[in-house]
PAGUTOR-938701 format. One record per atom (N, C-alpha, C, O): x, y, z; residue in three letters. Coordinates in pm, whole numbers, plus 50000, padded with zeros to 5 digits. Layout:
<nodes>
XYZALA;...
</nodes>
This chain:
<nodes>
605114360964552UNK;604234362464667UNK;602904368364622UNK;602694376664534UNK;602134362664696UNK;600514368064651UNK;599974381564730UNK;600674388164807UNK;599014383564707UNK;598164396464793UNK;597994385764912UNK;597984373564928UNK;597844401765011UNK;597314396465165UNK;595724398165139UNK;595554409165086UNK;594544391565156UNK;593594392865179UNK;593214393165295UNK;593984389365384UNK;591544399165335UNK;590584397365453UNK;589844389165414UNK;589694389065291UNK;589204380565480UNK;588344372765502UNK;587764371965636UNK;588554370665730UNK;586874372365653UNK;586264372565807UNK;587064374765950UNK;586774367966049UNK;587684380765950UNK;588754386966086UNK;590184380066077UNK;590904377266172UNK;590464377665930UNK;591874371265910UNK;592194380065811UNK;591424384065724UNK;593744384265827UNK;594664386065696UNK;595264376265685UNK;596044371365767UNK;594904371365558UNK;595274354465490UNK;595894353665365UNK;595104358265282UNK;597304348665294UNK;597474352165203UNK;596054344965077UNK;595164336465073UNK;596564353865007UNK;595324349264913UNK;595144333264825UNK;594224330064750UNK;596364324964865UNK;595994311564823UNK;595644306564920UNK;595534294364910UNK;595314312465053UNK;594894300865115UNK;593564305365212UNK;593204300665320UNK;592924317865121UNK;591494327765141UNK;590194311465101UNK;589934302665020UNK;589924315565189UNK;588684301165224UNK;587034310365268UNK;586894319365351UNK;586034304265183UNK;584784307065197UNK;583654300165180UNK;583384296565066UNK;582774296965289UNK;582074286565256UNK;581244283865145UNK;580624293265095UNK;581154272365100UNK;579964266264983UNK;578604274464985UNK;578074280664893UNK;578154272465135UNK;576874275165136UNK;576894292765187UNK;575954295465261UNK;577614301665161UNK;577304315065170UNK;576574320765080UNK;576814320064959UNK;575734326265124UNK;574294328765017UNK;575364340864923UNK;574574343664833UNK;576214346364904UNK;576904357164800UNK;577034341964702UNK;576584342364587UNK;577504332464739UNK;577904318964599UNK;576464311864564UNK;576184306864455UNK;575634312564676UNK;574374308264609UNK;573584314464526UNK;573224309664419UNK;573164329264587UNK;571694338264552UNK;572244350964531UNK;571534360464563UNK;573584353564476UNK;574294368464471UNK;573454376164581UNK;572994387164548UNK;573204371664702UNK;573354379964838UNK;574114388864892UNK;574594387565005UNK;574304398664820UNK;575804406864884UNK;575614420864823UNK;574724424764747UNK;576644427264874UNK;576734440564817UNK;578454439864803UNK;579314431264820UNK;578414455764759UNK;580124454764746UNK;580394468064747UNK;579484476364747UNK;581414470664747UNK;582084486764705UNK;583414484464637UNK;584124474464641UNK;583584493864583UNK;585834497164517UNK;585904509564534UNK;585114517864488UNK;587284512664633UNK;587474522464638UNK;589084525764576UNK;590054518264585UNK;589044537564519UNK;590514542664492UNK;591334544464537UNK;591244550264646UNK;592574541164491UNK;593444542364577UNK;594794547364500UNK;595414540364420UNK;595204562864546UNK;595864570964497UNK;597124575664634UNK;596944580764744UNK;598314571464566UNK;599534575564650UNK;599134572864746UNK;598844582564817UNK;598844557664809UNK;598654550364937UNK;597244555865031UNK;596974551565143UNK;596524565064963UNK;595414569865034UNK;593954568764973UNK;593914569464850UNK;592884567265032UNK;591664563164994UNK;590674574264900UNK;590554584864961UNK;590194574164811UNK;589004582764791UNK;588074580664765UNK;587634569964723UNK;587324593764791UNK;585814590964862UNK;585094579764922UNK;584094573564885UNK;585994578765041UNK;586144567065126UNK;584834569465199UNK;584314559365247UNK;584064583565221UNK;582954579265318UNK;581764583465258UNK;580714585765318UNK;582044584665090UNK;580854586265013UNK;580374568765003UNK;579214564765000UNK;581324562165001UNK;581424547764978UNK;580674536565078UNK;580014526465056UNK;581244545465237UNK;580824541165329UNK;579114543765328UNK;578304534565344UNK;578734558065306UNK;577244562565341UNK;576594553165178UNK;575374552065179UNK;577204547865067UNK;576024541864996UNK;576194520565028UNK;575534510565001UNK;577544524065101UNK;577114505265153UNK;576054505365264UNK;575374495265283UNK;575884517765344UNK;574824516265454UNK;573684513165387UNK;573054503165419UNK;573154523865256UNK;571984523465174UNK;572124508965158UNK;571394502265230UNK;572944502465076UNK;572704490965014UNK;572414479865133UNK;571464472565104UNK;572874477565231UNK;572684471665314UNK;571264474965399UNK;570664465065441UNK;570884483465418UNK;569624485865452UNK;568124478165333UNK;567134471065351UNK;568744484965220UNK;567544481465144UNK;567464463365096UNK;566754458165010UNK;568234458565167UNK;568654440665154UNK;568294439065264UNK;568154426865276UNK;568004444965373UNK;567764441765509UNK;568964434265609UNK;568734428265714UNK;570234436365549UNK;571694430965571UNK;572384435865719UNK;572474448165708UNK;572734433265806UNK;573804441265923UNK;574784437165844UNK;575004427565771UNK;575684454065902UNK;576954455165892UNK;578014443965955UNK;577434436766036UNK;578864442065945UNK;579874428065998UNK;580074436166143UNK;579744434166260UNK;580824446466066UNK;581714456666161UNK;581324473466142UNK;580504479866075UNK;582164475866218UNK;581294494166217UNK;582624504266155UNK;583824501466154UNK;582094513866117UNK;582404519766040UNK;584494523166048UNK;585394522365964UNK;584464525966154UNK;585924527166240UNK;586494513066204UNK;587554513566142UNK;585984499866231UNK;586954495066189UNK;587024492066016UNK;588044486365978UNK;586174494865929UNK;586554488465804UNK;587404499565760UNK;588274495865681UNK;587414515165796UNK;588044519565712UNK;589714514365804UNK;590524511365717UNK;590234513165921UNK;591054507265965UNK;591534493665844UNK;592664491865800UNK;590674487865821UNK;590754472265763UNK;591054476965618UNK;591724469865543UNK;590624487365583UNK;590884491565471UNK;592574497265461UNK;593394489965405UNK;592964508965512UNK;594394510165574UNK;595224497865565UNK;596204495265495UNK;594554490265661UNK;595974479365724UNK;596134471665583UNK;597244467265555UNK;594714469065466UNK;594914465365315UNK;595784470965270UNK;596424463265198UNK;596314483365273UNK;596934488365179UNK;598334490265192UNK;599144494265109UNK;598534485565347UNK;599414491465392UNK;600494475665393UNK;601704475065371UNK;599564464965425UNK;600154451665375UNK;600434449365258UNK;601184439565252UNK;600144454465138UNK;600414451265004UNK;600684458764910UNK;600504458864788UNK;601484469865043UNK;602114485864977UNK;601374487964845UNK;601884486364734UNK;599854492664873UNK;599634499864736UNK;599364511964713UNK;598444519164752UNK;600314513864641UNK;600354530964590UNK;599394538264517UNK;599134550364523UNK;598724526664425UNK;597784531264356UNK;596874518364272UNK;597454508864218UNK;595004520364271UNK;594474509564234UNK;593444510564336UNK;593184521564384UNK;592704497564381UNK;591604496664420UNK;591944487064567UNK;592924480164594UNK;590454490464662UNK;590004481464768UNK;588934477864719UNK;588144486864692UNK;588474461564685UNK;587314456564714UNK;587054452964836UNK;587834448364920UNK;585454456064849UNK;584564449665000UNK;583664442664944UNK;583144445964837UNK;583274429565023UNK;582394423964993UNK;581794419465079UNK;582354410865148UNK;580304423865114UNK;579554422565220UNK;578354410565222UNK;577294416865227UNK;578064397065220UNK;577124392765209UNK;576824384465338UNK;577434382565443UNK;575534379765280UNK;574284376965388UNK;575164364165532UNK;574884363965652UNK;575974357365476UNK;576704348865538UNK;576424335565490UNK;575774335165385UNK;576874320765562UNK;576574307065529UNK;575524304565578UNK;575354310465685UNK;574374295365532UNK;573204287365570UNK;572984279165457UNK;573314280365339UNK;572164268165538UNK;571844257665435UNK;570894267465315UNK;570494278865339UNK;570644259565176UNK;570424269365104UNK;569004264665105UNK;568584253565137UNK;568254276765056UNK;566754282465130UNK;566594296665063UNK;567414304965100UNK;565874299764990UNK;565374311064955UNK;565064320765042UNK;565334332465014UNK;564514317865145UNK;564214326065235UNK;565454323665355UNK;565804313065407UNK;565944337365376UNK;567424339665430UNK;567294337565597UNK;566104336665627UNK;567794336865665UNK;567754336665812UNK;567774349665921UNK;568214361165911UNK;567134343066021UNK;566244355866075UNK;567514364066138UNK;567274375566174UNK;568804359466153UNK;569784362766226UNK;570924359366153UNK;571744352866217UNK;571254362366024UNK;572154362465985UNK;573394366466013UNK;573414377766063UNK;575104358165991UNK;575484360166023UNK;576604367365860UNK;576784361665753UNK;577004377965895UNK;577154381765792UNK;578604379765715UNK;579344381865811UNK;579584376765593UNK;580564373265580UNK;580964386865497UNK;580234392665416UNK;582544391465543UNK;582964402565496UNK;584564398365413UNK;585404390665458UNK;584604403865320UNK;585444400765213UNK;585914409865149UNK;585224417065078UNK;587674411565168UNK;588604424165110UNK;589324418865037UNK;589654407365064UNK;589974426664892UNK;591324426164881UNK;591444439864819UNK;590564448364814UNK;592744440564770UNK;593474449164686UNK;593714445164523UNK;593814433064505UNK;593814452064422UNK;594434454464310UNK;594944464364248UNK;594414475264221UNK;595994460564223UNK;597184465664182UNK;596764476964041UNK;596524471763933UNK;596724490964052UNK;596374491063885UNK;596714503163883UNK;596984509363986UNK;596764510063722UNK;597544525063673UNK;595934531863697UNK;595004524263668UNK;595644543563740UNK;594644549063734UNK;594764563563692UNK;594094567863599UNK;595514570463753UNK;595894583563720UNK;596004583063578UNK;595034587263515UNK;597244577563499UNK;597464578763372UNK;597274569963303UNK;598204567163228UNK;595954561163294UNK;595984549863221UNK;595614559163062UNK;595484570463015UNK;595594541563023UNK;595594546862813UNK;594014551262744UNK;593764555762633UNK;592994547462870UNK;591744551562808UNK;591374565062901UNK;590314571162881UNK;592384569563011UNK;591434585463041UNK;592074594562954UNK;591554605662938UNK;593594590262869UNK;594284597862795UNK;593634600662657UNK;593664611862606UNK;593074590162601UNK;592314589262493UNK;590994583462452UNK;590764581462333UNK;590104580462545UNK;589074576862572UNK;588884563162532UNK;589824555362516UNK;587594560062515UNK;586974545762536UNK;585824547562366UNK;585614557562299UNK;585314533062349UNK;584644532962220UNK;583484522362298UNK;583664512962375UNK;582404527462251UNK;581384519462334UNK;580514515362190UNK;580524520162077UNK;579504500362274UNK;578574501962167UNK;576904503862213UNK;577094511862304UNK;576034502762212UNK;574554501562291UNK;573954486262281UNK;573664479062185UNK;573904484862412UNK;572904472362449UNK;571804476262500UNK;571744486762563UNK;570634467062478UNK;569504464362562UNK;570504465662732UNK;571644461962758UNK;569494472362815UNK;569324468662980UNK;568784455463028UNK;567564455663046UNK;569374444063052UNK;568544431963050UNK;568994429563249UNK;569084418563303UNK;569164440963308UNK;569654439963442UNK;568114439563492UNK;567094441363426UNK;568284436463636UNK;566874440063720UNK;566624447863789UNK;567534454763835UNK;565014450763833UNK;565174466363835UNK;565314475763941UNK;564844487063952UNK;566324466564047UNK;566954476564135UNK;568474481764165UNK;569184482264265UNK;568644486863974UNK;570054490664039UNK;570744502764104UNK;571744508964066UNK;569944504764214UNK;570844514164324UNK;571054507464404UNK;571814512064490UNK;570634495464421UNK;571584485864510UNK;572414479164489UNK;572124467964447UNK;574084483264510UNK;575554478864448UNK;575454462064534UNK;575724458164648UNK;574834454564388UNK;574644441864507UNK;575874433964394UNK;576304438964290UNK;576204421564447UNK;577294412164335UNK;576714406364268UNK;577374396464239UNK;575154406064187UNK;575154400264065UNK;575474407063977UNK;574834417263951UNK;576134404663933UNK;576704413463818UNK;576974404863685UNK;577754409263601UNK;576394393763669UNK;576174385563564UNK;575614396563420UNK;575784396763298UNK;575174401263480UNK;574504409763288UNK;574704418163234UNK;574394420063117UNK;575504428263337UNK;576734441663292UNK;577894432463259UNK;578664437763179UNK;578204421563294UNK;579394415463250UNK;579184406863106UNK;580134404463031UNK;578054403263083UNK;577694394862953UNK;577744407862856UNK;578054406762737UNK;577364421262922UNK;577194433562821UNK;578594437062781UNK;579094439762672UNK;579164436162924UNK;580794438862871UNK;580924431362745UNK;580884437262636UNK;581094417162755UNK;581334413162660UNK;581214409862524UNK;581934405662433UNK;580024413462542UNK;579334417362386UNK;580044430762302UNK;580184431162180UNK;580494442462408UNK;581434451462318UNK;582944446862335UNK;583784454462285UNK;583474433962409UNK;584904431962358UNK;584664422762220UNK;585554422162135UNK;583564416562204UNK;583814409762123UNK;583414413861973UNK;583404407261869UNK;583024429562008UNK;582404439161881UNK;583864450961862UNK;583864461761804UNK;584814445361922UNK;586104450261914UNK;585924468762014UNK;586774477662013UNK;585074468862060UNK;584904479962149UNK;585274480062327UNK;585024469562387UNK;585574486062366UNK;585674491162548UNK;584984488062617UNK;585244480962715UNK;583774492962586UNK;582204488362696UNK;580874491662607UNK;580764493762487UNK;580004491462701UNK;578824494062631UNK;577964499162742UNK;577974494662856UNK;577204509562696UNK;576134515162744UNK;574384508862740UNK;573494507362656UNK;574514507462836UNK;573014500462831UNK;571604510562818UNK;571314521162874UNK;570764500962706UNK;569744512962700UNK;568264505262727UNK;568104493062724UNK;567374513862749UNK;565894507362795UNK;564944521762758UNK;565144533562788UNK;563784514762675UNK;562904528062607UNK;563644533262565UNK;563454544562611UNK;564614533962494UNK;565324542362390UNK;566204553462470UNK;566534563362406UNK;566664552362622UNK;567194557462699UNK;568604551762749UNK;568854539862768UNK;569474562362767UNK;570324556362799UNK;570654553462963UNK;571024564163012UNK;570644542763062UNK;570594540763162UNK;571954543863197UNK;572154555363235UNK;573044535163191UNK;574554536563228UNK;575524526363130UNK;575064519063042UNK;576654527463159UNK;577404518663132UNK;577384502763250UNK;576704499463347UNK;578494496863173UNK;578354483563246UNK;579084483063396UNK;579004473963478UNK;579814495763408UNK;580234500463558UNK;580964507563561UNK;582184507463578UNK;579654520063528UNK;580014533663550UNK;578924543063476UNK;578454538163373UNK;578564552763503UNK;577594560663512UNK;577634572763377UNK;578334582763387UNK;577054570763292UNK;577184576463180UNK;576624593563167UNK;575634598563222UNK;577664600263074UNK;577374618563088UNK;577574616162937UNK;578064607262868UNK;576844630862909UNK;577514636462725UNK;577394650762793UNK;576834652162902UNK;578054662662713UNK;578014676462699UNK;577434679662600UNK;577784674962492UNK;576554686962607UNK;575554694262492UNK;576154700262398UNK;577224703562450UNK;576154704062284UNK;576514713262157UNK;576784726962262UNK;577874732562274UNK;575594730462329UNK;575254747062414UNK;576774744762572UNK;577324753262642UNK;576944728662566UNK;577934730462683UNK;577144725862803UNK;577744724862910UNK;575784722762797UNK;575574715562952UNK;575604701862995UNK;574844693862940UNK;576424697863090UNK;576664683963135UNK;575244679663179UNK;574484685863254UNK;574954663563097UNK;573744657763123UNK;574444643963191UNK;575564639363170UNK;573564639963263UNK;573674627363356UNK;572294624363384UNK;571394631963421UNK;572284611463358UNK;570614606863430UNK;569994608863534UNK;571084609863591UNK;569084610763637UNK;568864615263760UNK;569074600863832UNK;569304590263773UNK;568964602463955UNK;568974592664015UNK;567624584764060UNK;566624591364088UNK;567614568664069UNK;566324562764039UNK;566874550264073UNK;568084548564086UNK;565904540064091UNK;565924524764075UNK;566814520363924UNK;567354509563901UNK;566754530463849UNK;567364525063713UNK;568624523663711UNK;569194513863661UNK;569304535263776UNK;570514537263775UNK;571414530563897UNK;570714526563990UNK;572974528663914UNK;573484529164057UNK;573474542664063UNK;573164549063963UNK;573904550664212UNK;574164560864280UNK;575614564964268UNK;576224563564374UNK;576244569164178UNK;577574563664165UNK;578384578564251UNK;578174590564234UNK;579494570564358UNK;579974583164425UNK;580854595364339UNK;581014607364357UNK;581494582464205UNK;582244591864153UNK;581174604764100UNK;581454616664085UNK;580124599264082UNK;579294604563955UNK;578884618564062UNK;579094629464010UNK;578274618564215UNK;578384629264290UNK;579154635764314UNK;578804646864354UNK;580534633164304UNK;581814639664335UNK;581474653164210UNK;580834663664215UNK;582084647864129UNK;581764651663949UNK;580754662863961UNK;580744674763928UNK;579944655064019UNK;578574671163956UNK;578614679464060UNK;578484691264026UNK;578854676364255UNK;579444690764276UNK;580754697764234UNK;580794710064231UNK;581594691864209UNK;583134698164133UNK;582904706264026UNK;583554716464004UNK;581374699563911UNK;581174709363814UNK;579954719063842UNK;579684727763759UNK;579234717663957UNK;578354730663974UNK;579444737664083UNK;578694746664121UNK;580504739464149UNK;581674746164207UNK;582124755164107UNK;581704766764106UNK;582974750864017UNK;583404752763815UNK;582394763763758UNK;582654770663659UNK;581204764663831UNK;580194774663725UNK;579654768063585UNK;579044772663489UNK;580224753263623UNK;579224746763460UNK;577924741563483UNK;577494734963578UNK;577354745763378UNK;575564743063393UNK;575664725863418UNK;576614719463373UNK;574634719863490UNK;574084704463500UNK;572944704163489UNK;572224712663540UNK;572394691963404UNK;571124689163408UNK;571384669863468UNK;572124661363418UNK;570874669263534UNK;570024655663580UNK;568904651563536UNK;567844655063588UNK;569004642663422UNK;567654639463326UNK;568414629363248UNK;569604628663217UNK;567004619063216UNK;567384609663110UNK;567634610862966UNK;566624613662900UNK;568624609662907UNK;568894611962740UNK;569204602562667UNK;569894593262711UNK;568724603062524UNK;568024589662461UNK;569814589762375UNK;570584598762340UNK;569834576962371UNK;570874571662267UNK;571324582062127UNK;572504585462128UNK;570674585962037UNK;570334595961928UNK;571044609462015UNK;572224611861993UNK;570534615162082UNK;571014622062161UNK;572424620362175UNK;573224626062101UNK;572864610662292UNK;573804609962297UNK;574994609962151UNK;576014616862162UNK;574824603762051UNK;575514601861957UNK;575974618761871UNK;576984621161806UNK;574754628661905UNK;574974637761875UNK;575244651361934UNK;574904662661902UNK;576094645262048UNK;576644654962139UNK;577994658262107UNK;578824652662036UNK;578024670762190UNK;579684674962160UNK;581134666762208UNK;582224665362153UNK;580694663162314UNK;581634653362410UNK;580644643862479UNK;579484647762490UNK;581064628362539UNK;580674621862611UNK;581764616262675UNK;582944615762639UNK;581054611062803UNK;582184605562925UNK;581554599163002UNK;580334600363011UNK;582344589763082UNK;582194582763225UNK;582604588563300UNK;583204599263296UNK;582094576863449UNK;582284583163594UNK;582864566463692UNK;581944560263745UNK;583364564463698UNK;583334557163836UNK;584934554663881UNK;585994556863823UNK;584574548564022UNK;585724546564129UNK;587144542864021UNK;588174548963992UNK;586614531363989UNK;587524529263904UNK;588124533063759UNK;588814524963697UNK;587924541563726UNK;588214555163643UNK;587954563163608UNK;587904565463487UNK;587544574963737UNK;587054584663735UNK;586704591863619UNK;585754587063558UNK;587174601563574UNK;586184604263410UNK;587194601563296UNK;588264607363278UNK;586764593863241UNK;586784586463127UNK;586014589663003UNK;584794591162991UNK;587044590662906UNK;586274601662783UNK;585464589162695UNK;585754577262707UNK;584594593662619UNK;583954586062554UNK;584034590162380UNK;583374600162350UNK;584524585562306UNK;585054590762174UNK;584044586462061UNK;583624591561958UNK;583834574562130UNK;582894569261981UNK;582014556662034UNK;582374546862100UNK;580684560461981UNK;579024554762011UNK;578474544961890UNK;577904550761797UNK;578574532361884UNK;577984526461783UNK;578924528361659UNK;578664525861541UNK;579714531861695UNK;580704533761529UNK;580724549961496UNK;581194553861389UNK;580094560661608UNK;579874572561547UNK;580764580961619UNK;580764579461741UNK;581424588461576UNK;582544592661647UNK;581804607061711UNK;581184615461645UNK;582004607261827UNK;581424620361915UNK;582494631161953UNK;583574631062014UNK;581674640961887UNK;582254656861842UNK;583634655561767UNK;583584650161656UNK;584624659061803UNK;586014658561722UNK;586224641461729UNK;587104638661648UNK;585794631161785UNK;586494619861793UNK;587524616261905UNK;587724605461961UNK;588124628961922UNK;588894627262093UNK;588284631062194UNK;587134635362194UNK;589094629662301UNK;588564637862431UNK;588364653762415UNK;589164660762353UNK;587594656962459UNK;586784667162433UNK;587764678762601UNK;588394674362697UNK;587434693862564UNK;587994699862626UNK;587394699162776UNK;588134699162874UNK;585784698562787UNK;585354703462907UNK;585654683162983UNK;586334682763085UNK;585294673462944UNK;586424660263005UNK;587064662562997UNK;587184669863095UNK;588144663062935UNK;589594672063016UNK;589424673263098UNK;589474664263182UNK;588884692863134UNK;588894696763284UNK;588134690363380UNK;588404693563495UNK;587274682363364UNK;586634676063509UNK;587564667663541UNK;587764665863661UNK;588474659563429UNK;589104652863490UNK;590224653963566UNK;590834644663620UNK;590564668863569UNK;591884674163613UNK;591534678363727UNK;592414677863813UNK;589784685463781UNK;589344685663860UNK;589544676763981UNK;590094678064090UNK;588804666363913UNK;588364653163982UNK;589564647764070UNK;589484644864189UNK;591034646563968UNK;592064642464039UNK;592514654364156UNK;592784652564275UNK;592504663664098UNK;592814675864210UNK;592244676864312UNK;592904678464415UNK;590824676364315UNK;590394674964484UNK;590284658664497UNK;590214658564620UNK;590254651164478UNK;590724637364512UNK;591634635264579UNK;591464628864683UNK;593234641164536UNK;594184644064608UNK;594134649264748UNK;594684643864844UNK;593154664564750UNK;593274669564868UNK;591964665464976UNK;591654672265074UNK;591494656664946UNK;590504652265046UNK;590784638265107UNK;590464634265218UNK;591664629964981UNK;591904615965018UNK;592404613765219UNK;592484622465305UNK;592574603065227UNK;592634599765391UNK;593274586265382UNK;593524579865484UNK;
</nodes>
C-alpha cells in the first residue's frame, strides 16, 4: 500500500495523485514549500513554518489556498492517515494551472500539495557521526529567503559532493560561505563562539537555524550572526548544520580537511540534545 496524499481538497492514494500540465510549479518553479518534522506522531516548529510560508508567499505575491487552522488540521489528518511516528510533512504551495505565459494571472487560483515521508531522524547515522562536505560556487539566484521549488542548483550541488564521494556541499560566493544545499551552515570558534551567517537575500531563513540560536543564547553560549569565509571555516574547532530535516548535524570534514578532532565536536553534541529536548516539549 502506498502513502495517502493531499492534493487540492482530496486524500488520494498516491498512485492515483493527479496535477495539472499547465500548473505554473511544473512550468516556472512557481511555488513555495515547507518540511516539517515529525517526531512521535507530533509536529515541530509547526508555526515557525507557518509564519515563513506567509513571508514566502507574500514576497511571490501568492494567496494562501487555505488558512492557517486548516493546514495545520491537513497536516494532522497526514499523519494520522499514514501513522507516522517519525519523518517529515511536505507542503507545496504554487501559483495554480493557466495556459503558460510568463506573466501569471491576475486571480490566481492556487494549487496545494502534501505528503508524508517515512524517515529515522532522531538517531540517524550522520547526527551520530557527522557529515563530510565539499565547497561549491553559489550558482543559485539571488533571492534565497524565499523557500520557493526551484531547487535545480542546490540539487546539481548536491551532486557534485555525492559524486566527490562526500554528504553535501556548502556553497560559497566572494569567498564566503552562504549555506549548505538544505540547510543553514554554523562552525564554533577555537574561543567557543557559535557563528552563523546573518540573515539576508543570500541566505534561506531557516526555522531550525532560529530555534538553535535562541536554545543557544538560553544555554549562556556566545552567538555571532556574520558571514565567515571558507578558510575560516576549515579552521574552526567544530562545524555543523541546521535544518527541519536534521536538525544539527555535525560537520567533520571540509574539502578533505578534517575539522577540530575529526568527530562531532562537544558543544554539537549539546545543541543537539538541546534541540531534541525542547522539540519534544513544544511539539503539537
Amino acid at each position: 500500500m502506498g502513502r495517502t496524499v493531499y492534493v487540492n481538497g482530496e486524500f488520494v492514494p498516491e498512485e492515483a495523485a493527479r496535477i495539472s500540465v499547465f500548473d505554473r510549479g511544473f512550468l516556472f518553479a512557481d511555488g513555495i514549500y515547507e518540511v516539517t518534522a515529525v517526531l512521535e506522531g507530533r509536529l515541530i516548529d509547526f508555526p515557525g513554518h507557518l509564519r515563513r510560508m506567509h513571508r514566502s508567499l507574500g514576497e511571490l505575491d501568492m494567496p494562501a489556498p487555505v488558512g492557517d487552522a486548516a493546514l495545520e488540521s491537513l497536516h494532522r489528518e497526514l499523519v494520522a492517515r499514514n501513522g507516522l511516528e517519525e519523518g517529515l510533512v511536505y507542503l507545496q504551495i504554487t501559483r495554480g494551472a493557466a495556459d503558460r505565459d510568463f506573466a501569471w494571472p491576475a486571480e490566481p487560483e492556487p494549487s496545494l500539495v502534501m505528503f508524508t515521508q517515512a524517515r529515522g531522524l532522531e538517531n540517524s547515522l550522520a547526527g551520530r557521526e557527522g557529515i563530510r562536505v565539499i565547497s561549491v560556487p553559489d550558482i543559485r539566484w539571488g533571492r534565497r529567503d524565499i523557500k520557493t521549488v526551484q531547487l535545480l542548483a542546490p540539487s546539481m550541488c548536491k551532486m557534485m559532493a555525492r559524486r566527490a564521494g562526500k554528504d553535501d556541499a556548502w556553497m560559497i560566493e566572494d569567498g564566503l560561505v552562504t549555506e549548505g544545499t538544505s540547510n543553514n551552515a554554523w562552525i564554533v570558534t577555537g574561543d567557543g563562539a557559535l557563528v552563523t551567517r546573518d540573515l539576508s537575500n543570500a541566505i534561506l531563513h531557516g526555522i531550525t537555524r532560529a530555534a538553535v540560536l535562541a536554545y543557544a543564547r538560553e544555554a549562556q553560549m556566545r552567538v555571532e550572526e556574520r558571514a565567515f569565509s571558507l578558510d575560516e571555516a576549515k579552521a574552526a574547532a567544530e562545524a555543523f548544520v541546521t535544518a527541519a530535516s536534521s536538525f544539527v548535524t555535525p560537520v567533520v570534514e571540509i574539502d578533505g580537511i578534517a575539522i577540530g578532532s575529526g568527530k562531532p565536536g562537544p558543544v554539537t553534541r549539546r545543541l543537539r540534545e538541546i534541540y531534541l529536548s525542547e522539540s519534544r516539549r513544544q511539539a503539537i
